[in-house]
mmJSON file of the N, C-alpha and C atoms, coordinates in Angstrom:
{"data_MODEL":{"atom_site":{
"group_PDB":["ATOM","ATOM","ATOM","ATOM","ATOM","ATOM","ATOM","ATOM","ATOM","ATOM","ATOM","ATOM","ATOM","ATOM","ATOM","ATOM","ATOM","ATOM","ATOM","ATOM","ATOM","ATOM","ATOM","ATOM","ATOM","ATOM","ATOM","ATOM","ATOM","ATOM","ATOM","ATOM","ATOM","ATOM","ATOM","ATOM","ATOM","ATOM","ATOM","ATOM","ATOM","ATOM","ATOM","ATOM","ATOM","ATOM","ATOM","ATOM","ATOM","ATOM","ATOM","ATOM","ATOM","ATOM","ATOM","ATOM","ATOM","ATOM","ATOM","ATOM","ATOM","ATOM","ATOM","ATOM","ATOM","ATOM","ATOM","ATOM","ATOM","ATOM","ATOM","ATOM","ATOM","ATOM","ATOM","ATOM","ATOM","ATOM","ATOM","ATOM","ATOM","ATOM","ATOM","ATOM","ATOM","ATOM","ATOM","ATOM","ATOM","ATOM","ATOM","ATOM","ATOM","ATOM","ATOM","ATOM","ATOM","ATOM","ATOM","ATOM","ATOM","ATOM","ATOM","ATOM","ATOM","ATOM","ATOM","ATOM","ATOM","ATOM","ATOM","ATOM","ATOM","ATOM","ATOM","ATOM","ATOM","ATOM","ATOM","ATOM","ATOM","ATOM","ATOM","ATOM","ATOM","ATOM","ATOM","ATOM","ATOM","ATOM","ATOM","ATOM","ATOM","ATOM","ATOM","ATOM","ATOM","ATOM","ATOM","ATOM","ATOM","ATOM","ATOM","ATOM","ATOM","ATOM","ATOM","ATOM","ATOM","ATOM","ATOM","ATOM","ATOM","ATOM","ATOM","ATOM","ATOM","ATOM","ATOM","ATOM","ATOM","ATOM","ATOM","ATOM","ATOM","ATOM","ATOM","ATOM","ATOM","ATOM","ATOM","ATOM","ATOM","ATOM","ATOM","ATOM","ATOM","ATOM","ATOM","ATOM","ATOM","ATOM","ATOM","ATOM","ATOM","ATOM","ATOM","ATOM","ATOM","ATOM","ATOM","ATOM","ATOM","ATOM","ATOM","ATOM","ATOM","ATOM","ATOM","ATOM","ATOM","ATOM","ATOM","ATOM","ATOM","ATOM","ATOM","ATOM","ATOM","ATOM"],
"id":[1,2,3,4,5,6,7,8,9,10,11,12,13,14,15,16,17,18,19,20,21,22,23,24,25,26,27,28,29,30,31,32,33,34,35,36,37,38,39,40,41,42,43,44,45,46,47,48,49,50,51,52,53,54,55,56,57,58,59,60,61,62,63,64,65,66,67,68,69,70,71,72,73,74,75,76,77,78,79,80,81,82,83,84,85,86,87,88,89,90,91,92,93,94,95,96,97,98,99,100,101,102,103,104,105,106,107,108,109,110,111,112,113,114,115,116,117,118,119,120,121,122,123,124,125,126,127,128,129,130,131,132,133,134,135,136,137,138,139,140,141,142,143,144,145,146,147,148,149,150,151,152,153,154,155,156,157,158,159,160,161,162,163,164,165,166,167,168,169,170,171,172,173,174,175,176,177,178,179,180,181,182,183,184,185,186,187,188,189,190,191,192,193,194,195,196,197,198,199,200,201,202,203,204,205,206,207,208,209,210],
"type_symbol":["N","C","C","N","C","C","N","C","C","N","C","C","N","C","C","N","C","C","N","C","C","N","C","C","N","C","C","N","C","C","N","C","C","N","C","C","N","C","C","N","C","C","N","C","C","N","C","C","N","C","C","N","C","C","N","C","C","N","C","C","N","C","C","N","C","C","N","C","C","N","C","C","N","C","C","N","C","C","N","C","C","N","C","C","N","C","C","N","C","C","N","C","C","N","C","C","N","C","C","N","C","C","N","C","C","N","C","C","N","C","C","N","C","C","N","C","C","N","C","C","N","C","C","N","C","C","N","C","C","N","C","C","N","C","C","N","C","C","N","C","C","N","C","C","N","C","C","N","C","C","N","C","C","N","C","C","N","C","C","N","C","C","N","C","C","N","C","C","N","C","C","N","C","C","N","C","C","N","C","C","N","C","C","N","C","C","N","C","C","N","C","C","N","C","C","N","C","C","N","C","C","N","C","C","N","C","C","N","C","C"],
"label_atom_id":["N","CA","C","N","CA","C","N","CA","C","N","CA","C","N","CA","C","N","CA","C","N","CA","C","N","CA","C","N","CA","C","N","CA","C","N","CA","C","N","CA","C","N","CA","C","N","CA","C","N","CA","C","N","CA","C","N","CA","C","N","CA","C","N","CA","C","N","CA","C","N","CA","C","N","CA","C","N","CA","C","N","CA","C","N","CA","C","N","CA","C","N","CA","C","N","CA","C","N","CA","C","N","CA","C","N","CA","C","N","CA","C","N","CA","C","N","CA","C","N","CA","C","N","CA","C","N","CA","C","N","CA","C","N","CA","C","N","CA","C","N","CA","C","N","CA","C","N","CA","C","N","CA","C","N","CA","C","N","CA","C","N","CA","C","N","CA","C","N","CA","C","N","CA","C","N","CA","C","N","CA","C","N","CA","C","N","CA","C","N","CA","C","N","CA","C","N","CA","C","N","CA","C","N","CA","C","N","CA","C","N","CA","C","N","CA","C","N","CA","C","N","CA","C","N","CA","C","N","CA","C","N","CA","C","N","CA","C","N","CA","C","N","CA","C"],
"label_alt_id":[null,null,null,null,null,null,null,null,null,null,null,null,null,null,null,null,null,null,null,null,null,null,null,null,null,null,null,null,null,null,null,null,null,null,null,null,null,null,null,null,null,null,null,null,null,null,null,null,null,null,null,null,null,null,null,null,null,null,null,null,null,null,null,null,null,null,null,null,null,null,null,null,null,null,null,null,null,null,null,null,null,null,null,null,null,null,null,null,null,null,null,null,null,null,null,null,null,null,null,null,null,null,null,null,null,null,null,null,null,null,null,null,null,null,null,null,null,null,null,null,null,null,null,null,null,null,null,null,null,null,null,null,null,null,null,null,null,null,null,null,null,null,null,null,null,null,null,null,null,null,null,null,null,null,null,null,null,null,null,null,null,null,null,null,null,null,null,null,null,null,null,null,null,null,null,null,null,null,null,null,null,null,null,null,null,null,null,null,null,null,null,null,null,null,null,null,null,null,null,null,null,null,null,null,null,null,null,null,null,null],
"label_comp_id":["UNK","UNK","UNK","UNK","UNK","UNK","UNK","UNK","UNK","UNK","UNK","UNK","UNK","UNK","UNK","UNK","UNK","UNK","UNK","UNK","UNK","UNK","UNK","UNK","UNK","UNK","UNK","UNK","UNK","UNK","UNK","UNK","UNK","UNK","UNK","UNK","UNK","UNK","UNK","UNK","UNK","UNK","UNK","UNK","UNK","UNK","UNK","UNK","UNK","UNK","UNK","UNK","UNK","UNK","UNK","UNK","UNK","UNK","UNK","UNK","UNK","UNK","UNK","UNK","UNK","UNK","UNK","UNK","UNK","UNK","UNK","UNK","UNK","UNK","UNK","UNK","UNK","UNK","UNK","UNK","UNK","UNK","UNK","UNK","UNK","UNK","UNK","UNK","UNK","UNK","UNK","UNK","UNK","UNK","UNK","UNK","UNK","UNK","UNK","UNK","UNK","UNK","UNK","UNK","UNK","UNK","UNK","UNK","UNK","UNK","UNK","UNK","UNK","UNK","UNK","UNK","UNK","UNK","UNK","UNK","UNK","UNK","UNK","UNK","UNK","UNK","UNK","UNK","UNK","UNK","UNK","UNK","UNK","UNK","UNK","UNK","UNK","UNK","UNK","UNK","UNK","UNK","UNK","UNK","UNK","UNK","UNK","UNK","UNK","UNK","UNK","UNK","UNK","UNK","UNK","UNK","UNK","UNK","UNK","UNK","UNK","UNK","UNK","UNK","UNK","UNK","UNK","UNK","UNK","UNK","UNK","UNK","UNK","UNK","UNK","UNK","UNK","UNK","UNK","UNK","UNK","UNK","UNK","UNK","UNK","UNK","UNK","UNK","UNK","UNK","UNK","UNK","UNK","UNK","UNK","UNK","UNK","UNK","UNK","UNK","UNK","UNK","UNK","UNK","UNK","UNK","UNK","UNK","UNK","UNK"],
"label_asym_id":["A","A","A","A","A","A","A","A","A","A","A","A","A","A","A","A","A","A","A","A","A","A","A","A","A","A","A","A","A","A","A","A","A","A","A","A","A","A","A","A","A","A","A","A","A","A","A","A","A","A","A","A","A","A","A","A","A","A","A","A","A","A","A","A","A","A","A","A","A","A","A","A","A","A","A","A","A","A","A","A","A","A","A","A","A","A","A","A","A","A","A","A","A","A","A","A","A","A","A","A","A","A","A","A","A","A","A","A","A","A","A","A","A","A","A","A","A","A","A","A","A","A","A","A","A","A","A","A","A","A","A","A","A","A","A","A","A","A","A","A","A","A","A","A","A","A","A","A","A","A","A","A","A","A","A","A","A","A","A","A","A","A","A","A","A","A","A","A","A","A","A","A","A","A","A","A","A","A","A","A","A","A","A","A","A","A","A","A","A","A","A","A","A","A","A","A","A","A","A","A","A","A","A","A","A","A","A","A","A","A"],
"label_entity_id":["1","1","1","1","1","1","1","1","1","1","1","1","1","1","1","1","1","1","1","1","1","1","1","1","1","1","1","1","1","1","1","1","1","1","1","1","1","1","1","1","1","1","1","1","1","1","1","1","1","1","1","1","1","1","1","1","1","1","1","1","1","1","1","1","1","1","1","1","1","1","1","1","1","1","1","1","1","1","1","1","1","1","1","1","1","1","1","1","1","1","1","1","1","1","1","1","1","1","1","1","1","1","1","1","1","1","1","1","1","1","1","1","1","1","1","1","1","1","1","1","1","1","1","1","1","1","1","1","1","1","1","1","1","1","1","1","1","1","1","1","1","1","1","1","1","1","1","1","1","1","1","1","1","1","1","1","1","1","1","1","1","1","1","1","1","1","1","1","1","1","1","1","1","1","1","1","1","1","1","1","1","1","1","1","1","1","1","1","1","1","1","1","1","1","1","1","1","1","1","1","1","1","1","1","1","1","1","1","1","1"],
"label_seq_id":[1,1,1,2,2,2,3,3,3,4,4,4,5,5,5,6,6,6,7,7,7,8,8,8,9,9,9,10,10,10,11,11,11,12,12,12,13,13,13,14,14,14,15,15,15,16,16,16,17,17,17,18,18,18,19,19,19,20,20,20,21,21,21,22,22,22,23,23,23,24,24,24,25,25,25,26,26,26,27,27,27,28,28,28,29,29,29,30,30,30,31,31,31,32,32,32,33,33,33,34,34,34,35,35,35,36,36,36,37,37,37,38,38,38,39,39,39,40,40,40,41,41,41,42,42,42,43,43,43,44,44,44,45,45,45,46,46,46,47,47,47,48,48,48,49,49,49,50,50,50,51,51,51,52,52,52,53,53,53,54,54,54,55,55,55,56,56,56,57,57,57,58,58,58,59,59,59,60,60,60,61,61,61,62,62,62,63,63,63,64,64,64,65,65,65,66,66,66,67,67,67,68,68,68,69,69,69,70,70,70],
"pdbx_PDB_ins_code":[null,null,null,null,null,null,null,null,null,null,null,null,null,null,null,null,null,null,null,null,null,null,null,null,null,null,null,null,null,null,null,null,null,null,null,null,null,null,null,null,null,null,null,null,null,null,null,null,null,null,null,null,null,null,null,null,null,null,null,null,null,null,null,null,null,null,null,null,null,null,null,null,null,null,null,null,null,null,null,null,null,null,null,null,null,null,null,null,null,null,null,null,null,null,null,null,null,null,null,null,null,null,null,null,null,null,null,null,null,null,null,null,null,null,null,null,null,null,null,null,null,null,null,null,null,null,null,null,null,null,null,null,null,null,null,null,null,null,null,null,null,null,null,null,null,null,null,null,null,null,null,null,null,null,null,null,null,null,null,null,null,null,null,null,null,null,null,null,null,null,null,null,null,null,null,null,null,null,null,null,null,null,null,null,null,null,null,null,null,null,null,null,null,null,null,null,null,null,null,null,null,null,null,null,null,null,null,null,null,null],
"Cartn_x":[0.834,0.0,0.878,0.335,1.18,0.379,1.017,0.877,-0.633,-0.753,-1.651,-3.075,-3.342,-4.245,-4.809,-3.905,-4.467,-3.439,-2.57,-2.132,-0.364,-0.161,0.93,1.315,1.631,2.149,2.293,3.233,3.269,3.023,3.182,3.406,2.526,1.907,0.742,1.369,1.491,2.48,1.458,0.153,-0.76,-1.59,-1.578,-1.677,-1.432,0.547,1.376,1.426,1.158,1.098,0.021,-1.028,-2.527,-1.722,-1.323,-0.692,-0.32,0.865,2.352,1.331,0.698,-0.142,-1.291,-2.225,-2.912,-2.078,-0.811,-0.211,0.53,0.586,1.682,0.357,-0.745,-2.161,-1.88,-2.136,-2.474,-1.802,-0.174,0.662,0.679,0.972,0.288,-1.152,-1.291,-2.651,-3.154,-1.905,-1.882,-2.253,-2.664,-3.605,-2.545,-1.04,0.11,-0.416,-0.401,-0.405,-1.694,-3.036,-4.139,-4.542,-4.018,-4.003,-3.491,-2.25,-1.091,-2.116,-2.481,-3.083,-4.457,-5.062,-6.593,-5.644,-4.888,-4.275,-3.789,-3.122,-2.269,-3.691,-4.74,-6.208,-6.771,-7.183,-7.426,-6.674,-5.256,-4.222,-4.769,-4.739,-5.045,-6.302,-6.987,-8.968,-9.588,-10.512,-10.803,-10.597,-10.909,-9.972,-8.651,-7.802,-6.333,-5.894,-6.221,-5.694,-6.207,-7.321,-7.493,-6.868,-6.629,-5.857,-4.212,-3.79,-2.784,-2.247,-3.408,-3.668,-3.805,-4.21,-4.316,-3.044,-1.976,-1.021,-0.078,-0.189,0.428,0.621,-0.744,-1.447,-0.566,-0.583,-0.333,0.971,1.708,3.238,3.498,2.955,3.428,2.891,2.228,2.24,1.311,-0.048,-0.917,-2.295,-2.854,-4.185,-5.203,-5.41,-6.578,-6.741,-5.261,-5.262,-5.07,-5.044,-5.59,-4.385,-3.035,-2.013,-1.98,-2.774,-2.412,-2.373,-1.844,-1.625,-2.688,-3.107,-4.436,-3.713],
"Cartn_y":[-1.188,0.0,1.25,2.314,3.515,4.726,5.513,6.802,6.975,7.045,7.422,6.489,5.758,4.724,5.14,6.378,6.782,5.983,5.391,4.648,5.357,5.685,6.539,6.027,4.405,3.781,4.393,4.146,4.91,6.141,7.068,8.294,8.533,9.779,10.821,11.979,11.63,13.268,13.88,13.548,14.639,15.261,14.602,14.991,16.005,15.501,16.131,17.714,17.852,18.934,20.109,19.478,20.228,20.468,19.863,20.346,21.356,21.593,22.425,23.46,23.118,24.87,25.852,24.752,25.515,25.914,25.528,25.574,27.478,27.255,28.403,29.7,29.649,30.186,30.818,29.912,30.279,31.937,31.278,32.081,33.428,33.221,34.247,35.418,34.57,35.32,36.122,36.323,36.286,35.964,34.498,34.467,33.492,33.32,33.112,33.577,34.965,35.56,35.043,35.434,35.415,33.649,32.986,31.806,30.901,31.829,31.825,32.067,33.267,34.177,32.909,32.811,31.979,31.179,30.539,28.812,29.089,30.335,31.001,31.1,32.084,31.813,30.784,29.738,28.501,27.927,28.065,27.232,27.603,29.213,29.775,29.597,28.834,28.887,28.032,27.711,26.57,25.302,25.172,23.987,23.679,24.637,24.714,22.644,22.922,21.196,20.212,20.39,19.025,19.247,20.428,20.529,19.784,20.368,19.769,18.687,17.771,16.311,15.468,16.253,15.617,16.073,16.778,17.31,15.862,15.623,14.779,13.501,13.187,11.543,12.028,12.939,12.892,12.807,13.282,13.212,12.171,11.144,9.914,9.127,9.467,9.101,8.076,7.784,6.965,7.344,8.49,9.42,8.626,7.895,6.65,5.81,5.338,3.663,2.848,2.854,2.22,0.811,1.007,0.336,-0.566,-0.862,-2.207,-3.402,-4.158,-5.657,-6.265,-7.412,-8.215,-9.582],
"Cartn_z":[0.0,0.0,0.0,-0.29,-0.863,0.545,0.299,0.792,0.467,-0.633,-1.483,-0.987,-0.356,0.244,1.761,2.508,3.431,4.657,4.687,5.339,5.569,7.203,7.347,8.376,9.03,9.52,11.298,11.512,13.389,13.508,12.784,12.934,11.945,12.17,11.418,10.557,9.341,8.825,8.797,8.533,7.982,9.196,10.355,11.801,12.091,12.279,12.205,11.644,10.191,9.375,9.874,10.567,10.914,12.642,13.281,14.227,14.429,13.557,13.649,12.846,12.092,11.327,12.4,13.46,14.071,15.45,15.362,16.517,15.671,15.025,13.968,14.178,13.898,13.339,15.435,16.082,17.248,17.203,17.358,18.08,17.117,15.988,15.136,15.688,15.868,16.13,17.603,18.386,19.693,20.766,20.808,21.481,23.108,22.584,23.726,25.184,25.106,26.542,27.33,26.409,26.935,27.764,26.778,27.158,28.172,28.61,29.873,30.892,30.915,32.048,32.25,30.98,31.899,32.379,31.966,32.572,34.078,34.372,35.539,36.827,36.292,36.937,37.485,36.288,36.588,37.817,38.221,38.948,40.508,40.445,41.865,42.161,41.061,41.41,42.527,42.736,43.406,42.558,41.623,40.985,40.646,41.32,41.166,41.391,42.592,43.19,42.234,41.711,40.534,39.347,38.688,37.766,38.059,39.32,39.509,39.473,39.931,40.151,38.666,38.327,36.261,35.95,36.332,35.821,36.047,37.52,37.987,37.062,37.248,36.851,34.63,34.234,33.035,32.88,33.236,33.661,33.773,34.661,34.867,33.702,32.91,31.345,31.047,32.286,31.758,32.571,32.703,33.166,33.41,32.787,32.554,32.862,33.501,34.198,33.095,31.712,30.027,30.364,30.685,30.734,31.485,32.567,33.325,32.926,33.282,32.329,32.94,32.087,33.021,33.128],
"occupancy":[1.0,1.0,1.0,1.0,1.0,1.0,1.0,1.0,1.0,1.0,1.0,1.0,1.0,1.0,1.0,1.0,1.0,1.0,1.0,1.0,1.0,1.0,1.0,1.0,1.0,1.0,1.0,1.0,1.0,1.0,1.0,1.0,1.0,1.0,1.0,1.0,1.0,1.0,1.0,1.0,1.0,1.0,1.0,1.0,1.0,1.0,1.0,1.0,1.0,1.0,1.0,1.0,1.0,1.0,1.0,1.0,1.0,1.0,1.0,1.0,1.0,1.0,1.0,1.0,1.0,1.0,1.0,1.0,1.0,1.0,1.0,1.0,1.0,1.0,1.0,1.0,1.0,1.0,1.0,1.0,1.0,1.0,1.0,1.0,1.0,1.0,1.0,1.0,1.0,1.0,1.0,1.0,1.0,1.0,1.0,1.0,1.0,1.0,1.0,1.0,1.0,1.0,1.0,1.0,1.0,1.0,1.0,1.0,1.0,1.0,1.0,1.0,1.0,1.0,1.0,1.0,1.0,1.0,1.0,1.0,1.0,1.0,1.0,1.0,1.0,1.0,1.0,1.0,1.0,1.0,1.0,1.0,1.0,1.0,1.0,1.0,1.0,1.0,1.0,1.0,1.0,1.0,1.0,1.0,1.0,1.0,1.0,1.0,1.0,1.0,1.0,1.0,1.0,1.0,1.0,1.0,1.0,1.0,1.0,1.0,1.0,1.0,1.0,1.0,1.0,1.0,1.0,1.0,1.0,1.0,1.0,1.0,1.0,1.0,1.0,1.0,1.0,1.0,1.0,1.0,1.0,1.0,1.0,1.0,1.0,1.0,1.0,1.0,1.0,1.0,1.0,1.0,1.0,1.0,1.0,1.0,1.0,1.0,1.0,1.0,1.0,1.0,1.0,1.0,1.0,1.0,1.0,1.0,1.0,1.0],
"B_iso_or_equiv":[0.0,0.0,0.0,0.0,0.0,0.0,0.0,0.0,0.0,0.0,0.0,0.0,0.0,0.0,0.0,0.0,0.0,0.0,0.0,0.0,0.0,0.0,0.0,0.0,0.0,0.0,0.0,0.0,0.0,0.0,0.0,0.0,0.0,0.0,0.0,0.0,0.0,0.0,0.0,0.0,0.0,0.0,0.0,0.0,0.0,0.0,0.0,0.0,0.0,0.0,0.0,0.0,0.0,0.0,0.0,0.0,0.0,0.0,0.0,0.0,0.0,0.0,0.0,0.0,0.0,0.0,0.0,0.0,0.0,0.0,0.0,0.0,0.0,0.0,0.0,0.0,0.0,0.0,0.0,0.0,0.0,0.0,0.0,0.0,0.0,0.0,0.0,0.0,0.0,0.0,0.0,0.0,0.0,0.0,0.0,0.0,0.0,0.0,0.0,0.0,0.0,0.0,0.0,0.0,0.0,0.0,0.0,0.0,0.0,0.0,0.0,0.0,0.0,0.0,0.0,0.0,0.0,0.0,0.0,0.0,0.0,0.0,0.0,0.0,0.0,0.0,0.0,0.0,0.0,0.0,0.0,0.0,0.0,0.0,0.0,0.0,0.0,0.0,0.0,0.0,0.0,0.0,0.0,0.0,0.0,0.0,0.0,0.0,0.0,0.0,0.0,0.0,0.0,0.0,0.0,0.0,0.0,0.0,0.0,0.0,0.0,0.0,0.0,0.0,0.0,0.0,0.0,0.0,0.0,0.0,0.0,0.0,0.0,0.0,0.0,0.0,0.0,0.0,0.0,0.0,0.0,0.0,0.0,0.0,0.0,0.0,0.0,0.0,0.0,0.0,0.0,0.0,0.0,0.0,0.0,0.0,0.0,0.0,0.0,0.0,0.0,0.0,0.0,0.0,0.0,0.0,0.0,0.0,0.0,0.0],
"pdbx_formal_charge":[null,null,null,null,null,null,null,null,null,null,null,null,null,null,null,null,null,null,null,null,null,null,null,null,null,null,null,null,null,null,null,null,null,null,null,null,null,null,null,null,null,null,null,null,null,null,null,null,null,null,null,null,null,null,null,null,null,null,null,null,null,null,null,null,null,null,null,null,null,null,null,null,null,null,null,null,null,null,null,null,null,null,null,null,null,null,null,null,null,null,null,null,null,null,null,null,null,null,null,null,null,null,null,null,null,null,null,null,null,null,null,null,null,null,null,null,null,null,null,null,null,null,null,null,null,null,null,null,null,null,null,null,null,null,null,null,null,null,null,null,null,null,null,null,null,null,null,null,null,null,null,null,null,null,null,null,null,null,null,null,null,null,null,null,null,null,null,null,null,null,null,null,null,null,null,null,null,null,null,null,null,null,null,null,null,null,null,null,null,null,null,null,null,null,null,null,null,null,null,null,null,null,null,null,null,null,null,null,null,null],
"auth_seq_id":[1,1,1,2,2,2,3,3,3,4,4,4,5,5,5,6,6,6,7,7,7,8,8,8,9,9,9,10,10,10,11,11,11,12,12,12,13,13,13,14,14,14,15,15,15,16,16,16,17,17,17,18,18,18,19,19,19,20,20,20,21,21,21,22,22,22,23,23,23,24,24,24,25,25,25,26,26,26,27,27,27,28,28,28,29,29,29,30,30,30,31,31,31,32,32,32,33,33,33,34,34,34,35,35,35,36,36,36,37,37,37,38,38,38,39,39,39,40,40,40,41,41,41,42,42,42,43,43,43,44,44,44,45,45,45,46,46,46,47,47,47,48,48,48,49,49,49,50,50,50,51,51,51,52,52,52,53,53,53,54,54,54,55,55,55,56,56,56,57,57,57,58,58,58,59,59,59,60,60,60,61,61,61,62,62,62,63,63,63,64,64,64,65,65,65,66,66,66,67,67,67,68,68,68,69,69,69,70,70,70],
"auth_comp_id":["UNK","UNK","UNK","UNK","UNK","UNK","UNK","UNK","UNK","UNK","UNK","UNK","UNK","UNK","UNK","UNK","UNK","UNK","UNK","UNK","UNK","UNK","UNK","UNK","UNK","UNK","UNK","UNK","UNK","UNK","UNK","UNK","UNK","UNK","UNK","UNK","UNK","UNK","UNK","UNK","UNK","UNK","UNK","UNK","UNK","UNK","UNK","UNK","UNK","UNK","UNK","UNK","UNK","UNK","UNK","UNK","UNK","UNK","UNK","UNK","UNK","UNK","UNK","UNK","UNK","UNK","UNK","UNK","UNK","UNK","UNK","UNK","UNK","UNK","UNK","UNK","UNK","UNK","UNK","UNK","UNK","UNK","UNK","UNK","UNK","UNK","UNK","UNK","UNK","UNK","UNK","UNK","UNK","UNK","UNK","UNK","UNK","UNK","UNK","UNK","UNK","UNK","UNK","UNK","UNK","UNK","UNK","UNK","UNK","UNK","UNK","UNK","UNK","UNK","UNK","UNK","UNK","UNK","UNK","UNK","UNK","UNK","UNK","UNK","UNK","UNK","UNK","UNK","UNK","UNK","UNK","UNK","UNK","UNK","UNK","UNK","UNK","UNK","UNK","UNK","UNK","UNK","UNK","UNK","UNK","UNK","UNK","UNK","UNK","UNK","UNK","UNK","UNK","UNK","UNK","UNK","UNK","UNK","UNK","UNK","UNK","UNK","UNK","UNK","UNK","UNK","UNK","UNK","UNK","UNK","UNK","UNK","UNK","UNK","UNK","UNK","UNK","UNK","UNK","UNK","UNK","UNK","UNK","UNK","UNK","UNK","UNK","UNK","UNK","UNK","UNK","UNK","UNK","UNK","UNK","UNK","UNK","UNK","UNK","UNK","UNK","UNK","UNK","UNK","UNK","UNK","UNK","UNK","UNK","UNK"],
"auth_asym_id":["A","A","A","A","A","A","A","A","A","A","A","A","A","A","A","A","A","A","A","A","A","A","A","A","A","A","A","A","A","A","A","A","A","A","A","A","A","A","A","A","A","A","A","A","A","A","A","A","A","A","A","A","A","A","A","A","A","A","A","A","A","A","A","A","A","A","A","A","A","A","A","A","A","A","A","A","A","A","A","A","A","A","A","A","A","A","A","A","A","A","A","A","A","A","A","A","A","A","A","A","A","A","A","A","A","A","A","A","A","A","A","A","A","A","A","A","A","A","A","A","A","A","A","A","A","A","A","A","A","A","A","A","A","A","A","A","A","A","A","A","A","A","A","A","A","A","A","A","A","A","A","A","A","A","A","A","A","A","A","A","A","A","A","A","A","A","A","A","A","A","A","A","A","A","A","A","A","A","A","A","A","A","A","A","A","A","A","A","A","A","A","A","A","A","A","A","A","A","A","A","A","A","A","A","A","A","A","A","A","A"],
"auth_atom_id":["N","CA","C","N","CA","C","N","CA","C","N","CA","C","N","CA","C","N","CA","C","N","CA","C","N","CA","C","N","CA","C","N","CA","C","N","CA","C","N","CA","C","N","CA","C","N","CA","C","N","CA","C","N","CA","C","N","CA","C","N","CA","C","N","CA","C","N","CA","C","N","CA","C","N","CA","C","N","CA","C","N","CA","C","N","CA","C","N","CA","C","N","CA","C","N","CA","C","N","CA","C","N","CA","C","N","CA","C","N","CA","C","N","CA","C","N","CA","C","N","CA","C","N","CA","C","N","CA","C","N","CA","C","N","CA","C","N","CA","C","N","CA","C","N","CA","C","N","CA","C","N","CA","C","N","CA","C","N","CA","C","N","CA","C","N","CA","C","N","CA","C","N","CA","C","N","CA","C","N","CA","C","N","CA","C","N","CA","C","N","CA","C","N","CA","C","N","CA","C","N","CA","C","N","CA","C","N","CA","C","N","CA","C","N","CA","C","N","CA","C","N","CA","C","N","CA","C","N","CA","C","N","CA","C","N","CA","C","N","CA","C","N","CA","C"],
"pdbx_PDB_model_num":[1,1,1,1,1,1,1,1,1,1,1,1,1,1,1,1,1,1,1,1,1,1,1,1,1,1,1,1,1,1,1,1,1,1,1,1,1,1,1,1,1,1,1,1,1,1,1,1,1,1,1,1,1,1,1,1,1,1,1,1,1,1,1,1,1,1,1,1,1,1,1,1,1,1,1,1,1,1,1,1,1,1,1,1,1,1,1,1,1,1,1,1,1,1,1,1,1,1,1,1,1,1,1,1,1,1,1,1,1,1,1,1,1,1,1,1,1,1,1,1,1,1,1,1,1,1,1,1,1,1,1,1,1,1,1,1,1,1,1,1,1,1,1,1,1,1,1,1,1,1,1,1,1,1,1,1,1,1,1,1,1,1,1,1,1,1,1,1,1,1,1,1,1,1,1,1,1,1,1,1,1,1,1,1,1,1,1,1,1,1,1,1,1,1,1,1,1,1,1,1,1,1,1,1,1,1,1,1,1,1]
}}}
């Protein structure tokens, strides 16, 4: 099978490509700072501690529990 069939093996170029462009579009577009500041808000909010706690659980690189062996 070819490229051309829709098929892009481990990795996503075309993912990839839509990524890196709305990621490009964002910052372009200024929306960096504003986005800092809600996130900075959010931290000190009353939901500061659960955010944190998902920060945690994501870091350690499996949020979901999905990985346990049976």
């Amino acid at each position: 099978m070819s490229k051309k069939d829709g098929l892009e093996g481990e990795g996503s170029y075309s993912g990839t490509r839509d990524y890196n462009k709305r990621t490009a579009d964002f910052i372009k577009k200024g929306k960096v700072d504003k986005a800092a500041k809600d996130a900075e808000r959010a931290i000190e909010s009353d939901e500061g501690d659960e955010l944190k706690s998902a920060e945690e659980k994501g870091k350690a690189g499996d949020p979901r529990g999905m990985d346990k062996k049976h």
